[in-house]
N, C-alpha and C positions, 0 to 999 in steps of 0.2 A: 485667813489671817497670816498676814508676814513672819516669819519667827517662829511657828510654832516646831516642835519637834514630835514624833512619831514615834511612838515605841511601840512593840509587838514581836511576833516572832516573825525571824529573816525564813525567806519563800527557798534559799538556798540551801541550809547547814541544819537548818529546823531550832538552830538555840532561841531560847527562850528571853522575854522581857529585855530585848535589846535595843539600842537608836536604833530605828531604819533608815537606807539612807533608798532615796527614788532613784530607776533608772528608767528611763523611755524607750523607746521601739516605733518610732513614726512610720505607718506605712499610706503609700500614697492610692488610697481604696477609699471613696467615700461610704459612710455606713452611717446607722443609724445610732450604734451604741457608743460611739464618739462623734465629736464636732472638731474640726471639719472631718479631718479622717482618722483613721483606724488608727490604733495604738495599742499595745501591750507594755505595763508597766509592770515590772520588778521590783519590789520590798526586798532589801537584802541588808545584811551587817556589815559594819566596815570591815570583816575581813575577809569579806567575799566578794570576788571579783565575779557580775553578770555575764554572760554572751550570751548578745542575738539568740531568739527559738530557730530552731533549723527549719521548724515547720509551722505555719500559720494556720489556723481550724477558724475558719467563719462559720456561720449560720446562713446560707442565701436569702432569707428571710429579711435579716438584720443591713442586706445592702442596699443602698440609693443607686448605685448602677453594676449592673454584671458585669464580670472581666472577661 
């Protein structure tokens, strides 16, 4: 649904009962636990600014082809 808003607690600051706002992390790995590919998504609060993980953890199990 268009519009809807997300509250919970932000993955950053840990405050509580806040908007969340989404942030993405597209990576170009096909897997199975995303379509088409890989992605890590961040819940955070608007006064948190995300950065990219430094480091990526798959499952080998979880991929449609080895790198």
């Amino acid at each position: 649904m268009s519009g809807d808003i997300e509250s919970g607690t932000c993955e950053l600051c840990n405050k509580e009962s806040v908007v969340l706002n989404r942030t993405y992390y597209h990576y170009d790995i096909k897997c199975k636990c995303h379509s088409p590919n890989h992605f890590i998504l961040v819940r955070h609060c608007d006064t948190c600014v995300p950065k990219e993980p430094e480091t990526l953890i798959l499952n080998t199990s979880d991929l449609k082809t080895i790198i």
